[in-house]
N, C-alpha and C positions, 0 to 999 in steps of 0.2 A: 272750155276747160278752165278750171279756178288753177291761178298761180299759187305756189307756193305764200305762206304769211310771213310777213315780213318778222314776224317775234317767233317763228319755226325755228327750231332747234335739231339737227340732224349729226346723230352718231354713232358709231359701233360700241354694242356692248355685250358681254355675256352673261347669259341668265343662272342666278346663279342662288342658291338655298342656304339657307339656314335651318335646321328645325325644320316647321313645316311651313316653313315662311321665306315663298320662294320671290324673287325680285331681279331689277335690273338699276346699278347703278348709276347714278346722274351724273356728269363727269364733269358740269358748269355749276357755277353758282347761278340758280332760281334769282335770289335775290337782284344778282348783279346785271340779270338779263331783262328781266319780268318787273323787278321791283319789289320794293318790302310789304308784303301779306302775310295777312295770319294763316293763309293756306293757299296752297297752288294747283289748283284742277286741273287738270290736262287733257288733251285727247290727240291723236296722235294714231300712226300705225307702229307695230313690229312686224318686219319682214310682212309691208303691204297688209298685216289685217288688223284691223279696228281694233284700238284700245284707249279708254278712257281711265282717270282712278284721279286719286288725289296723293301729292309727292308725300312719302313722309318723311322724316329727317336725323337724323342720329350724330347726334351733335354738329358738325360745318355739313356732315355728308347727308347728300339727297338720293333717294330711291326713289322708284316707280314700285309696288307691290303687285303682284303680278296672280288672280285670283285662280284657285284651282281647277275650275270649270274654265274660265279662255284657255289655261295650259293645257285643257285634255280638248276641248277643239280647234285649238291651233295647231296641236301635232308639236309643237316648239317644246324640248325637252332640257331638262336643264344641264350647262356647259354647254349651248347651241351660243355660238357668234351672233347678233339679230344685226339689223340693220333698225333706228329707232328715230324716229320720226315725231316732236311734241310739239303743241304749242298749249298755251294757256286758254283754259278752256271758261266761257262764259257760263255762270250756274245755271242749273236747267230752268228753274225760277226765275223770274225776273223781274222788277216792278215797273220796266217798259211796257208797250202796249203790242201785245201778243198780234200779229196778223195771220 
C-alpha cells in the first residue's frame, strides 16, 4: 500500500461555478508549499475519484477547474462539500528514461 506523499495536500472544499466554469478552490498557497513554477499540475482524488488538471490562478487565488465530463461521471454536483486530495503532479513527458 503506497503511503501518502509527503508534498500531499488534503482539504475540504466546495464545488462551486461560475459561468460555465465550474471548479474547486485552493485554500493554500501552491507557491508557498510546491515552490515557485510557472504552472502546477496536479493529480490528486475528489471524494476518492481520480482527478488530474493543471491550478489556474486569479490573482493570489488558486483553483483546480473542474472539467464537464468528470462532473457528469463523478455524480459530484455543484455546492457538493468534496473532500480533496493533491499533490504536484510530474508532466506526462519526461526527458528521463522511460521504463
Amino acid at each position: 500500500m503506497k503511503m501518502s506523499e509527503p508534498d500531499q495536500q488534503e482539504f475540504i472544499a466546495t464545488v462551486q461555478k461560475e459561468g460555465s466554469f465550474t471548479f474547486v478552490a485552493i485554500p493554500f498557497s501552491p507557491r508557498e508549499v510546491w515552490g515557485a513554477r510557472p504552472r502546477y499540475p496536479v493529480s490528486g482524488t475528489i471524494n476518492d475519484i481520480p482527478v488530474r488538471g493543471t491550478l489556474g490562478a486569479l490573482g493570489q487565488d488558486y483553483f483546480l477547474r473542474l472539467a464537464a465530463t468528470w462532473l457528469r461521471d463523478s455524480g459530484i454536483e455543484v455546492g457538493t462539500e468534496v473532500t480533496v486530495r493533491l499533490s504536484i503532479a510530474e508532466p506526462r513527458l519526461s526527458s528521463s528514461n522511460m521504463e
